[in-house]
C-alpha positions as semicolon CSV with decimal commas, in nm:
position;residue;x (nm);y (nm);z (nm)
1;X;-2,742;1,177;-1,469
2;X;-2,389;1,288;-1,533
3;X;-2,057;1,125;-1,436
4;X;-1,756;1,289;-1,366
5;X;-1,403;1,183;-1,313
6;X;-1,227;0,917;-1,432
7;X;-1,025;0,632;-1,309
8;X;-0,673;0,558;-1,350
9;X;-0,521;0,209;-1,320
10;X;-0,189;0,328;-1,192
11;X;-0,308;0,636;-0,996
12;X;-0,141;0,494;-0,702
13;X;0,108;0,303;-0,752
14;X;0,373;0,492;-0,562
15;X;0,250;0,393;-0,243
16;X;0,302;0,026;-0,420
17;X;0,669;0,104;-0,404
18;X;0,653;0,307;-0,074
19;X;0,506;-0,003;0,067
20;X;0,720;-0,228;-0,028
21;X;1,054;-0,034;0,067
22;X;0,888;0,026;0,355
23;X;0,810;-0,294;0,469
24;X;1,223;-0,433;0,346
25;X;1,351;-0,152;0,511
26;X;1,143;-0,259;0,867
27;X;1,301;-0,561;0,873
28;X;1,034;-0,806;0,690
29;X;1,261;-1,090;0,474
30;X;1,220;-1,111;0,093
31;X;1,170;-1,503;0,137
32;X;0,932;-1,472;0,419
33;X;0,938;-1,602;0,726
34;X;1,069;-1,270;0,925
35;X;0,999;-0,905;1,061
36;X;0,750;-0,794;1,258
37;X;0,474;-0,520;1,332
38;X;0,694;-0,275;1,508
39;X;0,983;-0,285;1,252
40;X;0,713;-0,274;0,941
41;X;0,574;0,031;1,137
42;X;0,983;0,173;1,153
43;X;1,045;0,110;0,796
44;X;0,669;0,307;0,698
45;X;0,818;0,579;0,879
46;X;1,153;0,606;0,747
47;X;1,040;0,588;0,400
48;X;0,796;0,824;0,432
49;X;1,034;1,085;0,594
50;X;1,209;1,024;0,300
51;X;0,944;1,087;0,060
52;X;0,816;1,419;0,212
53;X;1,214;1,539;0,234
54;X;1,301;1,517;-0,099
55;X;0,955;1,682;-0,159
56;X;1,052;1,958;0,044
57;X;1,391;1,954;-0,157
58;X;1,152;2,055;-0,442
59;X;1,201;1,726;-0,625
60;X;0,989;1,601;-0,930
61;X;0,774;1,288;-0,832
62;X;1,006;1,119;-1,065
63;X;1,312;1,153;-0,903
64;X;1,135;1,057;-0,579
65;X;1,034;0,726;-0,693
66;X;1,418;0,669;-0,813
67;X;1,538;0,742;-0,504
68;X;1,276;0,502;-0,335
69;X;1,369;0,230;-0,575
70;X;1,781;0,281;-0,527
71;X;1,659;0,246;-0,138
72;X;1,462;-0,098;-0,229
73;X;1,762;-0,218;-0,427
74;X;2,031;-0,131;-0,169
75;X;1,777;-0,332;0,080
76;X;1,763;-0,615;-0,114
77;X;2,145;-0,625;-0,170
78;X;2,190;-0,585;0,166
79;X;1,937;-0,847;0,326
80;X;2,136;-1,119;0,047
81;X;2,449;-1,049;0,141
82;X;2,388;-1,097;0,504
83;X;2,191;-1,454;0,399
84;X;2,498;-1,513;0,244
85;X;2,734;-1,456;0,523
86;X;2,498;-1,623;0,751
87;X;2,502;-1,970;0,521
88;X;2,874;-1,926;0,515
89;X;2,900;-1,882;0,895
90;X;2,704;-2,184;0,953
91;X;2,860;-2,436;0,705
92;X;3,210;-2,312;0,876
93;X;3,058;-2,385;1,260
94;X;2,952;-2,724;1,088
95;X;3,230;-2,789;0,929
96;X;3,442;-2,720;1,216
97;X;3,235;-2,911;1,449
98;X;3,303;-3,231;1,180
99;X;3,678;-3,194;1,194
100;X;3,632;-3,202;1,574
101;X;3,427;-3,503;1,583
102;X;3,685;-3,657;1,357
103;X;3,972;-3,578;1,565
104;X;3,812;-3,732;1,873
105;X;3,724;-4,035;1,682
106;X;4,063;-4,088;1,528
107;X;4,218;-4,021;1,883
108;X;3,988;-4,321;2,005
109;X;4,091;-4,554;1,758
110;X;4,475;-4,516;1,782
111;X;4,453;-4,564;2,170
112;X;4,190;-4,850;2,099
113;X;4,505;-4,991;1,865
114;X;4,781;-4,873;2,103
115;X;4,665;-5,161;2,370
């Protein structure tokens, strides 16, 4: 008997990284919790367009993993910023619903005192 081949630990981790770009970029959130099917399906397909043009730009494997990872990172930055702006929205719609409870309270008590 003779054995051939041999087996690589890392022989595929690219499609590691494609898979995880692909599933930010579709939509799912880093925490959890959101995306969907369809968008995971979106994001598969985007990244892989991506991969096989800069292929087809002639582009060593290398350099097509960098841009995949400058993709994830932009992703990233961009889904924290908008949980960011989305905790800031909703502590100012909190906020301003306190000051309006406050106002009508302190508008009760002064005509509560007026009489």
């Amino acid at each position: 008997m003779c054995k051939s081949g041999t087996a690589q630990g890392l022989g595929l981790q690219y499609l590691l990284l494609a898979g995880t770009v692909a599933a930010f970029v579709g939509g799912v959130s880093i925490l959890g919790g959101k995306g969907g099917v369809l968008g995971a399906a979106i994001g598969a397909l985007t990244v892989n367009f991506l991969n096989t043009g800069l292929v087809f730009y002639a582009l060593q494997v290398h350099f097509v993993q960098l841009f995949t990872s400058v993709l994830l990172v932009i992703v990233i930055v961009f889904q924290t910023m908008s949980r960011v702006f989305d905790s800031r929205q909703a502590r100012k719609s909190l906020l301003a619903t306190i000051d309006e409870r406050k106002t009508s309270l302190l508008e009760k008590k002064r005509s509560a005192l007026g009489r």
